[in-house]
Phi, psi and omega in degrees: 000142172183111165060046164088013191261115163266112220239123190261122167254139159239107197319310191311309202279323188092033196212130157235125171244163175253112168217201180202079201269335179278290202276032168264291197320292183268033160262326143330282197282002170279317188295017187045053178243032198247146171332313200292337189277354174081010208236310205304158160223178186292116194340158160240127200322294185251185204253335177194109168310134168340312187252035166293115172290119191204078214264157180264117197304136175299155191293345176248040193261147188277145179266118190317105191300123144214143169299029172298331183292251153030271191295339161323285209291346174294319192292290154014290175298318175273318187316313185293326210242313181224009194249136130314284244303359210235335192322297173284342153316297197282335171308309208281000191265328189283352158290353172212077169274325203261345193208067167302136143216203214279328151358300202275338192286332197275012154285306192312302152341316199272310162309309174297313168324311193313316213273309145003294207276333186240062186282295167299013178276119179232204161249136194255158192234114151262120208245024163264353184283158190270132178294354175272150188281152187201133237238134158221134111255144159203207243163138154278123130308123201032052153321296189300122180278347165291288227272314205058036150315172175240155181263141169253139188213154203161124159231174173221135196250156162199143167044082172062312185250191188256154243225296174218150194198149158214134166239106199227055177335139181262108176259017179270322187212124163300131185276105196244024111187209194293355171282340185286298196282328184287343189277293199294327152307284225282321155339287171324309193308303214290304167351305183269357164283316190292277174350332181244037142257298162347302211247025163271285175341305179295323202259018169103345204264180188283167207286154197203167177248171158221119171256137150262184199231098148274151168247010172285097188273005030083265151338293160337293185279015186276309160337302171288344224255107185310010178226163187274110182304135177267014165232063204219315178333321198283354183296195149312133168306318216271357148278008166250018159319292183318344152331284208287006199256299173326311173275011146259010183111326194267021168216149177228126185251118165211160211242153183231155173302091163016287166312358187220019171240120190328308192306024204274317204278008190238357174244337199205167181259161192241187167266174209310295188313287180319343188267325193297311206312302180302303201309331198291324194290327172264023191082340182283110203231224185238179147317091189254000000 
């Protein structure tokens, strides 16, 4: 145990996992959600269905005591340290912290059941895995239904697992369209690349590139192209760094097949199969 993470080594396999499994039991049991309490019901498979109503309150609409804030920010807390699996669900739910209503609260439930079903799911690190970091982004476009903000979603793997991960509204710009929003998630990504190249550099190991992986092939070439696409101009500059990150080298953008890129499960809620399949893809696994 250390500052609540729990960590299983097995020297023989060469594998360290991480998780936190007491306090999702005692995130369980504050919601009365335990056997013991006469509350529980049957785990739930994912962390938020495709077709979850998660509706926006009318502007005079009165505001609900509901204990949302409260569980956001506990669900929050794993999501940031050892659960991905749950990020993005707990991003699209914490928009309407300030304004509950019973949607958000019977969403909020629908995570917890989930963590129920998955208490030991943590992240596993193996050292049969080839040790260089490797990149998924992508983007919801005009997600957000207040706003048609876009959601940015990106993680980064070493040794089998996930490293860093964000579910994110692009609060700089409206996107106006999926090529537009997929750059600026890949913007977002390269951002946290250069930092884990920083922090490879600090910890002693040799000079290394990091690819990321996209599936906007759109993107790609906007990316690659010595001129500026016009219809990317009008963004921010400063999203267009990654040019220059890019002709040096430490960061490379290649494009993957939709089906296989993880950051999918960090923009929408997915359906079962497709949501275990990317989590298993990132290391988020049981206990073993």
């Amino acid at each position: 145990m250390f500052v609540g993470y729990e960590i299983t080594r097995d020297r023989t396999k060469g594998t360290i996992h991480i998780c936190q499994s007491h306090y999702i039991k005692q995130l369980l049991k504050s919601a009365n959600l335990t056997a013991q309490t006469g509350s529980f019901c049957y785990p739930y498979p994912i962390p938020m269905d495709p077709n979850t109503p998660l509706p926006y309150p009318h502007k005079d609409a009165p505001v609900n005591i509901l204990p949302l804030a409260a569980i956001v920010g506990s669900l929050n807390y794993l999501a940031v340290c050892t659960r991905p699996d749950i990020a993005q669900a707990v991003n699209r739910l914490a928009r309407h912290s300030s304004k509950p209503m019973a949607e958000h609260m019977a969403a909020a439930t629908g995570i917890l059941r989930y963590l129920a079903g998955t208490p030991t799911h943590g992240i596993l690190y193996t050292s049969s895995r080839a040790p260089s970091m490797t990149g998924f982004t992508d983007s919801d476009h005009a997600s957000c239904q207040l706003t048609r903000k876009s959601t940015t979603g990106y993680v980064f793997l070493n040794q089998g697992g996930a490293i860093q991960w964000q579910s994110k509204l692009q609060q700089s710009s409206t996107a106006l369209s999926s090529t537009e929003a997929e750059y600026v998630a890949a913007s977002q990504a390269a951002q946290e690349a250069l930092w884990l190249l920083k922090l490879k550099h600090n910890a002693g190991e040799p000079p290394s590139s990091i690819t990321i992986e996209g599936d906007n092939q759109a993107c790609l070439n906007a990316w690659n192209q010595d001129k500026l696409s016009t219809r990317l101009r009008h963004l921010e500059t400063r999203y267009f760094f990654l040019k220059e990150e890019a002709k040096k080298g430490g960061i490379v953008l290649s494009w993957i097949l939709t089906a296989a890129n993880a950051a999918d499960m960090f923009t929408k809620p997915l359906p079962r199969i497709k949501f275990q399949q990317f989590r298993t893809a990132i290391g988020c696994v049981a206990k073993p």
